[in-house]
C-alpha positions in Angstrom: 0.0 0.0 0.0 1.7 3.6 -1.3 2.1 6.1 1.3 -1.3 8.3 0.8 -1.6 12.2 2.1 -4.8 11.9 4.4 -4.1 14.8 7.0 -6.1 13.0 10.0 -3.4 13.7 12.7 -5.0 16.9 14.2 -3.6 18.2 16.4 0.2 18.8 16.4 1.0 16.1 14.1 0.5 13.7 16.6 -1.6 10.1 14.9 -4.7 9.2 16.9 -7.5 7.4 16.6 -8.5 7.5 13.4 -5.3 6.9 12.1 -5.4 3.8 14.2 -8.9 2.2 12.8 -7.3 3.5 9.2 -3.7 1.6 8.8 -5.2 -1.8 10.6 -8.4 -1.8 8.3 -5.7 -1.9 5.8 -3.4 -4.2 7.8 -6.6 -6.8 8.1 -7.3 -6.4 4.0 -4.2 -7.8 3.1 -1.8 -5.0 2.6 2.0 -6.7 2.4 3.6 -4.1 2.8 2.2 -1.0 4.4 4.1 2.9 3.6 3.0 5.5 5.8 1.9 8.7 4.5 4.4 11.3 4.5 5.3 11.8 8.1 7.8 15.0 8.6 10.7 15.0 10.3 10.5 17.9 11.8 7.9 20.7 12.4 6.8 22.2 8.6 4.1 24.6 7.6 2.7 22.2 5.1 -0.4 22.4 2.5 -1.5 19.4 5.0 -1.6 20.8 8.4 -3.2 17.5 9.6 0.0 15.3 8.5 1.7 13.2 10.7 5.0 14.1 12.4 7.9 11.7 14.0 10.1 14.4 15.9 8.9 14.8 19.0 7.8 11.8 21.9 4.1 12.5 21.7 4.4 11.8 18.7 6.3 8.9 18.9 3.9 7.3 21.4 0.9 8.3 18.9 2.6 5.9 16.1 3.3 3.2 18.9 -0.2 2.4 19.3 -0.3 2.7 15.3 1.7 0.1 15.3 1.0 -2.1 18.1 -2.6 -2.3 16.4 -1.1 -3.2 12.7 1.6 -5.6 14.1 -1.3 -7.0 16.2 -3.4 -8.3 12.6 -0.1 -9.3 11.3 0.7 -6.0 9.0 4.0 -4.6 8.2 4.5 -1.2 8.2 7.2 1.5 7.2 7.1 4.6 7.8 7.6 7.3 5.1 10.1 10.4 6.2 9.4 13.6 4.3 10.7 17.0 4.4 8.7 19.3 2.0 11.3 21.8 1.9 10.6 24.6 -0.3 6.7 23.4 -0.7 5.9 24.8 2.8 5.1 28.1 3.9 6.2 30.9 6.1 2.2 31.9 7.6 1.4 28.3 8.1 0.9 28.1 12.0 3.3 25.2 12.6 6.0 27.0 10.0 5.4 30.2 12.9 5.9 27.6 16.0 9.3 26.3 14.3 11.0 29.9 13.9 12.6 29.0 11.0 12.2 29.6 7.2 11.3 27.5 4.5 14.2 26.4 3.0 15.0 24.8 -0.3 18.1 24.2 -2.1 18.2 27.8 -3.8 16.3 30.8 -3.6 13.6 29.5 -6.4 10.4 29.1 -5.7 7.7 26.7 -7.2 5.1 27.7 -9.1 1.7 27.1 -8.2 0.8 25.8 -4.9 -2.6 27.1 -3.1 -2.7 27.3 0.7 -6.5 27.4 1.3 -6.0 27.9 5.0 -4.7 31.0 4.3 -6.6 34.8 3.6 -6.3 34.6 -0.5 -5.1 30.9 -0.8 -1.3 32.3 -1.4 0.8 30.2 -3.6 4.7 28.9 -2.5 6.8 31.5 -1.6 10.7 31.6 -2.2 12.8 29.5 0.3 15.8 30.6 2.0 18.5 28.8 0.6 20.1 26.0 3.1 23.6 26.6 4.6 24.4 23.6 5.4 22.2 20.6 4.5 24.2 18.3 6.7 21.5 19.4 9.2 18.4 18.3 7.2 20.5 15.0 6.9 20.9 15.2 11.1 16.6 15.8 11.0 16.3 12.6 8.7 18.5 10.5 11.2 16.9 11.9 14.5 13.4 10.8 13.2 14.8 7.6 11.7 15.9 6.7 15.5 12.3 7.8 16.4 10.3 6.1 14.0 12.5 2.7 15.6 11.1 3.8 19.2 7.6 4.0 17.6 7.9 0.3 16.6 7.6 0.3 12.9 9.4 -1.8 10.8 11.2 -0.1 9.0 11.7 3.4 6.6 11.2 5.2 3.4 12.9 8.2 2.3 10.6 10.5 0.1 12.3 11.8 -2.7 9.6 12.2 -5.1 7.1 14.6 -5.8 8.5 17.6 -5.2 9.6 17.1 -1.7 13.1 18.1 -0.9 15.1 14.9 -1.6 13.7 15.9 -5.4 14.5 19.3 -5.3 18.2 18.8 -5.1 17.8 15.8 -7.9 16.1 18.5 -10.0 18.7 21.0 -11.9 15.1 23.2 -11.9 14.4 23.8 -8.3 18.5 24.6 -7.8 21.3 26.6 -8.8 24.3 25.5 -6.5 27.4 25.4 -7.3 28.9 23.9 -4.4 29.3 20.6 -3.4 26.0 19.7 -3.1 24.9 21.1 -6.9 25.5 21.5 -10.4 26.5 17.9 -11.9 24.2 14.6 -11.4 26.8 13.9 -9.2 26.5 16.6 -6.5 22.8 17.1 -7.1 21.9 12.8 -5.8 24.7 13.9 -3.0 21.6 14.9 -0.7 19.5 11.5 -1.3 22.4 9.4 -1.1 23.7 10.7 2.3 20.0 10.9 3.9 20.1 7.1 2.6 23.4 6.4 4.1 22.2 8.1 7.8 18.6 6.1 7.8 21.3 3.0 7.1 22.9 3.9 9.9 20.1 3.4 12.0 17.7 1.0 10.2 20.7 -1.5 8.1 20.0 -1.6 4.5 17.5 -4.1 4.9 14.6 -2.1 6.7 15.2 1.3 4.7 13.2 1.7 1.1 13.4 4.9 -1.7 10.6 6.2 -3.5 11.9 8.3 -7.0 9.9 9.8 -9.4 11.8 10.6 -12.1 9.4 11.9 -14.5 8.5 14.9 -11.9 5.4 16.8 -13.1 3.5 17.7 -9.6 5.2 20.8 -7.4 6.8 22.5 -10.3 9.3 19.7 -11.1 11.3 18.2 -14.2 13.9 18.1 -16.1 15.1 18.3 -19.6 15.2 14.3 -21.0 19.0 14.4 -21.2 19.5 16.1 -17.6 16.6 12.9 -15.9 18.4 10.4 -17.5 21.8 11.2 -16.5 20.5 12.4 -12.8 18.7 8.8 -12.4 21.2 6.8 -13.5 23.6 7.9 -11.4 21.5 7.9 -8.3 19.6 4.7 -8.6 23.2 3.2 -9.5 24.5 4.5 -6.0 21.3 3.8 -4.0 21.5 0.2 -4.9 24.7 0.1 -4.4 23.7 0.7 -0.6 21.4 -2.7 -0.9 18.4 -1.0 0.7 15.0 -3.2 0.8 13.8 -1.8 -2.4 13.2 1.2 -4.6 10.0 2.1 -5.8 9.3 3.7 -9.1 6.8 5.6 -9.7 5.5 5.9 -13.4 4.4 9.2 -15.3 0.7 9.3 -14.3 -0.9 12.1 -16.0 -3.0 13.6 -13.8 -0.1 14.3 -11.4 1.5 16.2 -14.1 -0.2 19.3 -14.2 -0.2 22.4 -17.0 2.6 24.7 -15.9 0.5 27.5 -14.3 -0.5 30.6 -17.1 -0.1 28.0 -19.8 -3.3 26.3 -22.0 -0.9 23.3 -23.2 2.1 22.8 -21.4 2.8 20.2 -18.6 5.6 20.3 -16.5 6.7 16.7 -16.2 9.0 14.6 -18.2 7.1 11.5 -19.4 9.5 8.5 -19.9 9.8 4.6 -19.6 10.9 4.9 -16.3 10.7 0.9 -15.9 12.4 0.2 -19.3 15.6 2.7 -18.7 16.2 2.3 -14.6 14.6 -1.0 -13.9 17.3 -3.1 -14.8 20.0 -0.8 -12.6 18.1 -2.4 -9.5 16.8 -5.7 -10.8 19.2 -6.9 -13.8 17.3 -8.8 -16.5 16.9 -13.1 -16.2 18.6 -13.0 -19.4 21.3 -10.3 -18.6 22.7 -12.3 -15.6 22.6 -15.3 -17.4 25.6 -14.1 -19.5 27.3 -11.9 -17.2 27.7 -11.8 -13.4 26.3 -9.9 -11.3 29.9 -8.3 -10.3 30.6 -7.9 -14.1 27.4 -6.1 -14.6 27.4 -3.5 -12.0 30.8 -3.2 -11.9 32.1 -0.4 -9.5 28.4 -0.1 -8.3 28.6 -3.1 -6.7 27.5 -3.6 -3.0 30.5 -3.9 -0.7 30.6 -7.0 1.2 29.3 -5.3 4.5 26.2 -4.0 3.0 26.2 -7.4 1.8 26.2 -9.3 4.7 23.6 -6.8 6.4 21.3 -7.5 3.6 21.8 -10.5 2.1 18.8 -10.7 -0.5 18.9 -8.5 -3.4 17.3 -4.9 -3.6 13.9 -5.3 -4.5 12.0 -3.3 -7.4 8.5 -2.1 -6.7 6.3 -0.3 -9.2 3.5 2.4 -8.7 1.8 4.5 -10.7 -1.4 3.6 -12.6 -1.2 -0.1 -12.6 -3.8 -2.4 -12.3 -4.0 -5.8 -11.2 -3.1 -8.2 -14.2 -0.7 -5.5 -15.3 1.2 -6.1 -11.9 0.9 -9.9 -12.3 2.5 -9.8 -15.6 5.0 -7.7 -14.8 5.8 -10.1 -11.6 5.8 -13.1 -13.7 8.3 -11.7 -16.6 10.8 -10.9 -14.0 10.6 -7.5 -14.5 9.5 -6.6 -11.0 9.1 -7.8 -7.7 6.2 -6.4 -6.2 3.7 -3.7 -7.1 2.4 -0.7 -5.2 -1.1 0.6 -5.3 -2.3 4.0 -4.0 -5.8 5.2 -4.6 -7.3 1.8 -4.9 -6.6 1.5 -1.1 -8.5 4.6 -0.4 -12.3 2.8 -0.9 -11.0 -0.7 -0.7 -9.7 -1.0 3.0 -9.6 -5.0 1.9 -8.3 -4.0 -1.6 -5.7 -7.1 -1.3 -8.6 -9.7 -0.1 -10.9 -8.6 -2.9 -8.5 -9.5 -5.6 -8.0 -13.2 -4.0 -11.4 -13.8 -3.8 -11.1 -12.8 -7.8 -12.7 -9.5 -7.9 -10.9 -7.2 -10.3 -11.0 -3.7 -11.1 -12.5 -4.3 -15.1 -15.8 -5.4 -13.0 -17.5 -4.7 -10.2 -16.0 -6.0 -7.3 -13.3 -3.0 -6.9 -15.0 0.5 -5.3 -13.6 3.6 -8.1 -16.5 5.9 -6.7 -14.3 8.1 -4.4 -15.2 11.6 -3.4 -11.8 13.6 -3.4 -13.3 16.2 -1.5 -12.6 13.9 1.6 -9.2 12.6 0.8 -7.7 15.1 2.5 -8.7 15.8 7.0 -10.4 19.3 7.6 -10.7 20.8 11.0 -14.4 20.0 12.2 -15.2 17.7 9.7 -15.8 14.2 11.2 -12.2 12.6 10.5 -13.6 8.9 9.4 -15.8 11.1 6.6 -13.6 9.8 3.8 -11.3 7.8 5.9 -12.6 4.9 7.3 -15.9 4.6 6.5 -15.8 2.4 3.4 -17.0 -1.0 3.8 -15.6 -4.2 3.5 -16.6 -6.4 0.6 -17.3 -8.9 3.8 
């Protein structure tokens, strides 16, 4: 189950509840695997005041009973860091409580963006550029080490979407020209340390990445060229860390928007993203068959520690628009290993049960009929409106 923006954890991003019932409803449906949705890693003013945070001990104590009750039906469940650096902004109440700016990699702002809590829905504003982002690293590792005290089983690092992680991948969202900017090289430097400190904490084997290379949503893409090179290089040096898995996420076209003034123009960079980075984490049947695996990712190959703290390969997970017998196929060719679904979980809290009992999404058996007005918690709006209200097929 993808990590899925719900903004239930009123107040002070502390989970409750409702965000109990809604992971183990999920947890009891069959979910394999379940991602948290974005939970910051320290205090943002986001679009979603009602997301989750893992900084602070309430907060930790708030996911404990999260998952206690998903560990308790037998789920799994990770949970997703995020920092929305440059997406936040300064008026946001919790941005006021942090006393500091919103920070990107440069001074460049995103276009678009509508903050509705806000007198005139204001768009994103430009960040103050970070000094030093060794200390967003040291925010990712501090809530890595709580997310461990909260009992999940493991963590995600968010670089998609628009979320910092992606704005230093993007040569659009930065100008740089130090160390951490400029070449593909210094621009995956941010991801690829974060990565290394949530190792440091989790081993390779309980820490996942989630990449969207084709951008789109938040003001984010690249020239073809510029993505390719950029993704290459960091999916090469991610798996050369042997996390858990990698998850790409596929252009999906309505979360590439038109570029805001124009009648035409999307922002995103639509590409094979399976065909060109898939093999970099899970070579070919046919590939290793002719060539070892040290021959084939030459100097990207995991050192023998890494090795030894995860011995089974880095798996490759898909998301983006699949369905069902898509993801089977693409299973049983050996091109993936496992496929992740996101909106389908939304009025399917037993999504995973309905398609073992046979029920498939060409039919009648899958609920499509979502209202998107809920998707997202307001204050004073009964928080299980939307959330975990939708029945069971049993």
């Amino acid at each position: 189950m993808s990590s899925l923006t719900r903004s239930r954890s009123f107040s002070d991003a502390v989970p409750n509840e409702y965000n109990i019932e809604y992971y183990t409803q999920r947890a009891k449906g069959g979910a394999g695997l379940i991602l948290t949705e974005g939970t910051l890693v320290s205090q943002q003013g986001t679009e979603w005041p009602g997301a989750p945070g893992i900084w602070n001990e309430d907060q930790v104590n708030g996911w404990r009973k999260v998952t206690d009750s998903v560990h308790k039906v037998g789920g799994v469940i990770f949970c997703q860091l995020m920092h929305s650096g440059r997406i936040a902004h300064p008026d946001m109440e919790a941005q006021k409580q942090s006393g500091k700016p919103v920070v990107g990699p440069s001074a460049i702002a995103a276009r678009g963006g509508q903050f509705r809590q806000l007198p005139g829905e204001p768009g994103h504003v430009v960040p103050t550029p970070i000094e030093d982002p060794r200390t967003i690293v040291d925010e990712f590792r501090h809530a890595a080490i709580m997310a461990k005290k909260a009992g999940f089983d493991g963590v995600e690092l968010h670089s998609a979407y628009g979320h910092l992680p992606h704005q230093f991948l993007d040569c659009s969202s930065h100008q740089r020209t130090d160390e951490w900017g400029g070449s593909p090289e210094n621009r995956s430097k941010f991801g690829i340390e974060v990565t290394k400190a949530l190792i440091d904490v989790w081993g390779p084997a309980r820490v996942g990445v989630k990449v969207n290379p084709c951008g789109g949503l938040r003001d984010m893409g690249m020239s073809y060229s510029d993505t390719i090179m950029t993704y290459t290089y960091f999916l090469t040096q991610i798996s050369a860390l042997k996390v858990a898995y990698i998850t790409l996420i596929r252009h999906v076209h309505f979360l590439d928007p038109l570029i805001p003034g124009e009648t035409e123009l999307k922002r995103g960079t639509p590409h094979q993203v399976l065909a060109l980075y898939g093999p970099i984490v899970k070579p070919l049947p046919h590939v290793l068959k002719a060539h070892s695996e040290k021959a084939y990712r030459g100097l990207a190959m995991p050192n023998s520690e890494l090795g030894y703290l995860n011995p089974t390969p880095t798996r490759l997970l898909v998301n983006g628009g699949l369905t069902p017998r898509e993801a089977d196929q693409l299973i049983a060719d050996g091109m993936i290993d496992g496929a992740v679904f996101g909106s389908l979980w939304l009025g399917n809290p037993d999504y995973q049960k309905r398609l073992e009992k046979g029920m498939d999404v060409d039919g009648k058996g899958i609920n499509q009929v979502l209202d998107f007005k809920t998707f997202y918690g307001v204050p004073g709006v009964d928080p299980r409106l939307g959330y975990t209200d939708y029945p069971t097929a049993t």
